[in-house]
N, C-alpha and C positions, 0 to 999 in steps of 0.2 A: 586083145581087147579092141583094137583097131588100130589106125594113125595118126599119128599128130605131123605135126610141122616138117620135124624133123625126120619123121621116120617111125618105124613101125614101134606099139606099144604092148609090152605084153602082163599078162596077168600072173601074180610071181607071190613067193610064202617068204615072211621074215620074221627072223626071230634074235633077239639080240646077243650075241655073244655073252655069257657067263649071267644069263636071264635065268629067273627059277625054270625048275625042269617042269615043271604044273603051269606054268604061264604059257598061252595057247598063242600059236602063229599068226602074225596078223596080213590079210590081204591087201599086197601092194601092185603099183603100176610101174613097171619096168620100160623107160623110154631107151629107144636105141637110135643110129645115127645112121641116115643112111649112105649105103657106101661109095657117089658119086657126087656129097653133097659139097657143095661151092665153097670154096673161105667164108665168104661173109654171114652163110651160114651156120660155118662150125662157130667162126665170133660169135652168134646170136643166141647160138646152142649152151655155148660156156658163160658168156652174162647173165641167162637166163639159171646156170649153176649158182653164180657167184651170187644172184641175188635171192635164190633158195635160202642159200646158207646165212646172207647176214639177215632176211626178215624175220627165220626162226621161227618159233612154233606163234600160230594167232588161228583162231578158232575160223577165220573166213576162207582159210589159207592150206591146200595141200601139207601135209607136213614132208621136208625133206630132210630124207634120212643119210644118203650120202651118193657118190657118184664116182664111175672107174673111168679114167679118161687117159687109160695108158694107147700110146701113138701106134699099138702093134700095127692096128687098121684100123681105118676110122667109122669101121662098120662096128664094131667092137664097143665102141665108146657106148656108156649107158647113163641113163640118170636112174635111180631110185626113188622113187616116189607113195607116200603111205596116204 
């Protein structure tokens, strides 16, 4: 889809674990991190999670669905975004 801030952004299928089987996948944007990026960046990266998660769903608002932020690599880290 392009890049953001952080790193590159890609176009991604989601479907919710134990969702009807007839309920159709909905197009999301998959943020990724990219793999040289500074501290204060990856800080800005996980704020930018933390504040996903507490403003919740609001019609003006990206909805976020959730986010993998295991330390294998920091290229690895992703946000989910609907």
């Amino acid at each position: 889809m392009g890049c953001g801030e952080f790193g590159v952004v890609y176009k991604g299928f989601y479907k919710a674990p134990n969702s009807d089987p007839t309920e159709a996948r909905r197009i999301i944007a998959i943020k990724t991190v990219k793999e040289d990026m500074e501290l204060v960046h990856v800080k800005s990266f996980l704020a930018e999670i933390k504040t996903m998660a507490f403003v919740g769903s609001h019609e003006n608002i990206v909805e976020f669905i959730g986010a993998c932020i295991e330390r294998i690599e920091m290229s690895k880290w992703i946000q989910i975004l609907h």
